[in-house]
C-alpha positions as CSV (number, residue, x, y, z in Angstrom):
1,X,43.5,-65.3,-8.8
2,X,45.8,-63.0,-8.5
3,X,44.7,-59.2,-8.8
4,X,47.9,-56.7,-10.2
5,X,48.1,-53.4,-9.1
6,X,47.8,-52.0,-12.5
7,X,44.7,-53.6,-13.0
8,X,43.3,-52.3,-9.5
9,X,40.7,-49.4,-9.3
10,X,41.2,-46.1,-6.8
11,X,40.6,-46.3,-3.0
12,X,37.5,-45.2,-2.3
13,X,35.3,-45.0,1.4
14,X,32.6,-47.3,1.8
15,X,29.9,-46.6,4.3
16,X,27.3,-49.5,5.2
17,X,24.7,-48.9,7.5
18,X,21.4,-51.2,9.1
19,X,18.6,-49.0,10.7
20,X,16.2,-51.2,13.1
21,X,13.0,-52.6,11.9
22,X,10.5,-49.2,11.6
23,X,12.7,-46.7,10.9
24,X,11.7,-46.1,7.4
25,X,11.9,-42.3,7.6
26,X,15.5,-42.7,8.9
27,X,16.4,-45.4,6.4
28,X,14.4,-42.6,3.5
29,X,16.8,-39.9,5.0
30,X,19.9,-41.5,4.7
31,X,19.6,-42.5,1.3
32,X,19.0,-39.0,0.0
33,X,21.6,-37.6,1.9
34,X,23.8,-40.0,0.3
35,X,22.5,-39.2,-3.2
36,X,22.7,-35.8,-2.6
37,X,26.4,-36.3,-2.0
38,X,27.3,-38.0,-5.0
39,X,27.7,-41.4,-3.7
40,X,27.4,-44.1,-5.3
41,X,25.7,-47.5,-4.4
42,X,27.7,-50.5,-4.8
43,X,25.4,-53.4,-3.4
44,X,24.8,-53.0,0.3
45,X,27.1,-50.2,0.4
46,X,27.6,-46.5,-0.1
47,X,31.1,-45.4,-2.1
48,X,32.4,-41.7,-2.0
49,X,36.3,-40.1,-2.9
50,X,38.3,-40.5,0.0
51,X,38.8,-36.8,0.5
52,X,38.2,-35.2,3.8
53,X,35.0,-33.1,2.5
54,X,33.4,-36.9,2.0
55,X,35.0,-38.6,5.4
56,X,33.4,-35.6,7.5
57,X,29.9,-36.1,5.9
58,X,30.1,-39.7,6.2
59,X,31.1,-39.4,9.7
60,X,28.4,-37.0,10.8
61,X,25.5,-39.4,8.8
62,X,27.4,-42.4,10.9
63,X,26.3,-39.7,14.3
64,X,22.5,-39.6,12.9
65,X,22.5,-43.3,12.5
66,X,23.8,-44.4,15.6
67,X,20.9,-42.0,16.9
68,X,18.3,-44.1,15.6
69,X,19.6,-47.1,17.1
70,X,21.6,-48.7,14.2
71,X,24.8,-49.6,13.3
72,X,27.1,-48.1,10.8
73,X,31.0,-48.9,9.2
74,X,33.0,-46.5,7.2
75,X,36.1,-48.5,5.4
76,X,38.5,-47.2,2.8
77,X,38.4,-50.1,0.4
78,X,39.5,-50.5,-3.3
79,X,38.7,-52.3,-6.0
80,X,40.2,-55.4,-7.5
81,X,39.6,-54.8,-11.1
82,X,39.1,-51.3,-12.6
83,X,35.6,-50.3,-13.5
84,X,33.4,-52.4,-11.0
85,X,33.4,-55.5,-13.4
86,X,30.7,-57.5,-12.2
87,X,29.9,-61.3,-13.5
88,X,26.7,-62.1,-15.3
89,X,25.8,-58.4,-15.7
90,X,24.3,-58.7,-18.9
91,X,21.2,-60.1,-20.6
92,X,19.3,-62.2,-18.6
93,X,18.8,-65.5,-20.2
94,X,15.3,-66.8,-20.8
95,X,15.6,-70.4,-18.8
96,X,13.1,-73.6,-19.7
97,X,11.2,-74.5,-16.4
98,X,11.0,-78.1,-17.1
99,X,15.0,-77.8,-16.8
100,X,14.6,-76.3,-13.3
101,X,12.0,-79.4,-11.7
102,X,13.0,-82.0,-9.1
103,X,15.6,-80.1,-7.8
104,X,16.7,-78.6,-4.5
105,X,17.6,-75.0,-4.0
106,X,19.8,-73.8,-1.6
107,X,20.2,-70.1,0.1
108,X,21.6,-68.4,3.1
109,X,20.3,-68.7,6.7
110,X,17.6,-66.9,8.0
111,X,15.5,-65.6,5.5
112,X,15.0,-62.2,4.8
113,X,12.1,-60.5,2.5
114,X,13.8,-61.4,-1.1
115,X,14.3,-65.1,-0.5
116,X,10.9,-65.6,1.0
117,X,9.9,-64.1,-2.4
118,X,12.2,-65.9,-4.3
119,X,10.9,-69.6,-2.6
120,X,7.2,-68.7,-3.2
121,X,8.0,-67.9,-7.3
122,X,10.3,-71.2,-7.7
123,X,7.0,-73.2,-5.5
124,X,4.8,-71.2,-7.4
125,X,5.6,-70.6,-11.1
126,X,8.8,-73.0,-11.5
127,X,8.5,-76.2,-9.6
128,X,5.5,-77.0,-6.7
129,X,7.8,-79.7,-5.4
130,X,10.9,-77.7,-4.9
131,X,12.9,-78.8,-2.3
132,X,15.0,-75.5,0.0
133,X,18.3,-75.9,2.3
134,X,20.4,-73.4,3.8
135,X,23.7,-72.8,3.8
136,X,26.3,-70.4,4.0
137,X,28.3,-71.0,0.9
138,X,26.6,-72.0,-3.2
139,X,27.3,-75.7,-3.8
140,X,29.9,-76.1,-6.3
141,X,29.6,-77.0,-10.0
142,X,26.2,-77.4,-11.7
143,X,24.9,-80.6,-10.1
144,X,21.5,-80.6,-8.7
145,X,21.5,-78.2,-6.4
146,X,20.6,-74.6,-7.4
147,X,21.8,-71.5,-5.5
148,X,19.4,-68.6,-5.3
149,X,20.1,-65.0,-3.1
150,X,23.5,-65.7,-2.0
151,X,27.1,-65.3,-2.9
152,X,27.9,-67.2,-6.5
153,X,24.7,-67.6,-7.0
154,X,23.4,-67.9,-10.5
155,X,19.9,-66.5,-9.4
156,X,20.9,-63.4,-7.8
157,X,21.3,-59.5,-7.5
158,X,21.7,-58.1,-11.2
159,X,22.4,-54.1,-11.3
160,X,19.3,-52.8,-9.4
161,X,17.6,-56.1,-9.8
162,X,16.5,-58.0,-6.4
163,X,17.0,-62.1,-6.6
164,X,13.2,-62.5,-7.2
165,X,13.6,-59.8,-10.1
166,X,15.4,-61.6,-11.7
167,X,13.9,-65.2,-10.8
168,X,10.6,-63.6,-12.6
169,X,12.8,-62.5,-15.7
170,X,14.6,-65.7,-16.1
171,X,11.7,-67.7,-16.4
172,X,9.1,-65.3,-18.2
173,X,7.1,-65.5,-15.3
174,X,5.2,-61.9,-16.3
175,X,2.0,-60.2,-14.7
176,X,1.1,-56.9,-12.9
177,X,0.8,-58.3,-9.5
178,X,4.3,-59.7,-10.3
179,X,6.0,-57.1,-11.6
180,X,4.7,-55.2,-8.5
181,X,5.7,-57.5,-5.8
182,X,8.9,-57.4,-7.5
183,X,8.8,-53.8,-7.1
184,X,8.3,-53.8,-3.6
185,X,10.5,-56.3,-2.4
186,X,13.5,-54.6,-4.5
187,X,12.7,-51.4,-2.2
188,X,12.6,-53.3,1.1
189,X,15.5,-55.6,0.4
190,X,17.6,-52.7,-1.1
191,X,16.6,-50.0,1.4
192,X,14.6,-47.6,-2.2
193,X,12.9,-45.3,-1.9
194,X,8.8,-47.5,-2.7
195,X,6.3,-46.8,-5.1
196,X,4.6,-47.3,-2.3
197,X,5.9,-46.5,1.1
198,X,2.9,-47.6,3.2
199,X,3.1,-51.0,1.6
200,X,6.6,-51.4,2.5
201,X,6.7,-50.5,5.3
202,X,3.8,-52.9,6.0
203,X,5.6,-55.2,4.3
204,X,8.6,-54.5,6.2
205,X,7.1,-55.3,9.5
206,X,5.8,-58.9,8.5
207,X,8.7,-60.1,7.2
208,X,10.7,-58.7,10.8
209,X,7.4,-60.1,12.8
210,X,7.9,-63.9,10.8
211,X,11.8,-63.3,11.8
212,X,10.7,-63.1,15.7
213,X,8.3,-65.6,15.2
214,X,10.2,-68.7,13.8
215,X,13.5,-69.6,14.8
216,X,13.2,-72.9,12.1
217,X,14.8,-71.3,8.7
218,X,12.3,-74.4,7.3
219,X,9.5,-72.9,8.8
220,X,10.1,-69.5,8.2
221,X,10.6,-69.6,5.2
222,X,7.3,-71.6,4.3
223,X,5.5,-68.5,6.5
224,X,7.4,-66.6,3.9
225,X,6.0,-68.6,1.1
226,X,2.6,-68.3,2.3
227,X,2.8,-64.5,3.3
228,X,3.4,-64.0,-0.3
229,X,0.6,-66.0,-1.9
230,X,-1.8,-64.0,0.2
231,X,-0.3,-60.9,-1.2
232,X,-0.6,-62.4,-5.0
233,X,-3.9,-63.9,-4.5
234,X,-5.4,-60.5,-2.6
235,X,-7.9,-58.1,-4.7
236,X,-5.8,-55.4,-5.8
237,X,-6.6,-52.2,-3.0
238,X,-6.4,-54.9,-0.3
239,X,-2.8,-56.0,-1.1
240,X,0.0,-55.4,1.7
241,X,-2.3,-51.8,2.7
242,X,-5.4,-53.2,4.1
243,X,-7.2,-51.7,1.9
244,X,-10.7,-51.6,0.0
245,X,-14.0,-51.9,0.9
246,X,-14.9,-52.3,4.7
247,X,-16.5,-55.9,5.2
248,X,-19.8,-55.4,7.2
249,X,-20.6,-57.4,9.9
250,X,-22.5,-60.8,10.0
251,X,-26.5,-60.1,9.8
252,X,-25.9,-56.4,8.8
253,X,-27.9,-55.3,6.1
254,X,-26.5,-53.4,3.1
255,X,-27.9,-49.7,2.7
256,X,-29.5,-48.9,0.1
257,X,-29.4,-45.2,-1.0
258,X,-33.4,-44.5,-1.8
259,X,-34.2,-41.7,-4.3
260,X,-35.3,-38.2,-2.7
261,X,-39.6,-38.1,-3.7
């Protein structure tokens, strides 16, 4: 499809930006200096005017990032149709799970921390004999093959919604713990600002330490997959921060706090 000029929006600067594993306090700096700019977040990246005020402060954050060891762009882009249109950006539709059984879904290479999510709620909640492949483009059509966290996906980013957000939403699957782990992976996958920053960066580190771990996209994403049952099925405190009550050690005897005479 052709895109008229009439119907295209202003240029505009795009920054995008990837911080090594760890730097969470770098990663937490750079978003708020690009809030406190006025930019706005369009997916992985950062649009500002393209005025010289906003090329010099992109261009100094580019420095500071490039300090911490990661990698930054700055592009003058515009967009195709006025407004940021974006497809399936309303209501999510409530889906029937028996629909959804016997099927195989596909997804991108290498699996980061919202597909290994979005795997263990489709095993877990939609279909426990769901089938995965990876590729780098969503089959065509609506056969049997189900594209989740990818390009032309059905299951995917809505507004500030993560893939697994919206997995969860499209097939009621509701709870605390979800809602969550939803949470959590929406502000590791997204580079938020947590509800809990010790969890994600804890969580943060697994996922990158199951990336080193397992060159197989099979087998990591099942590590995945298992990583997050053990964070569903934890008690509560122990979740993702290790916490909760200290286990004693085998033979040792609980103390018992005796009354004063």
């Amino acid at each position: 499809m052709t895109t008229s000029p009439a119907s295209a929006g202003p240029t505009r600067l795009l920054l995008v930006y990837e911080l090594p594993p760890g730097k969470s306090t770098g990663r937490v700096t750079a978003w708020r200096r690009l809030r406190r700019l006025g930019a706005e977040s369009v997916g992985a990246a950062w649009a500002l005017p393209p005025d010289t005020e906003s090329r010099e402060a992109l261009e100094w954050l580019r420095g500071e990032i490039a300090a911490q060891g990661g990698r930054c762009a700055i592009f003058e882009a515009r967009e195709l149709v006025r407004g940021g249109a974006v497809a399936g950006a309303g209501p999510i539709a409530r889906l029937d799970r028996s629909d959804y059984r016997g099927r195989t879904w596909v997804t991108r290479p290498r699996p980061g921390v919202d597909r290994m999510a979005s795997a263990w709620l489709i095993r877990r909640f939609v279909d426990p004999e769901a089938r995965f492949e990876f590729a780098e483009t969503a089959p065509a059509g609506r056969g049997r093959r189900i594209a989740f966290d990818m390009y032309g996906a059905a299951f995917g980013h809505r507004g500030r919604l993560c893939s697994f957000e919206v997995l969860a939403a499209s097939f009621a699957v509701r709870g605390a713990r979800v809602r969550e782990l939803g949470r959590l992976v929406r502000a590791v996958d997204l580079h938020e600002e947590a509800p809990d920053p010790e969890a994600a960066r804890m969580l943060e580190h697994l996922v990158a330490g199951l990336r080193a771990a397992h060159a197989d996209d099979g087998e990591l994403l099942a590590a995945g997959s298992t990583l997050f049952e053990a964070l569903y099925s934890a008690p509560r405190r122990s979740a993702v921060r290790g916490g909760g009550p200290a286990a004693r050690r085998p033979g040792e005897a609980r103390r018992e706090r005796r009354p004063k005479p």
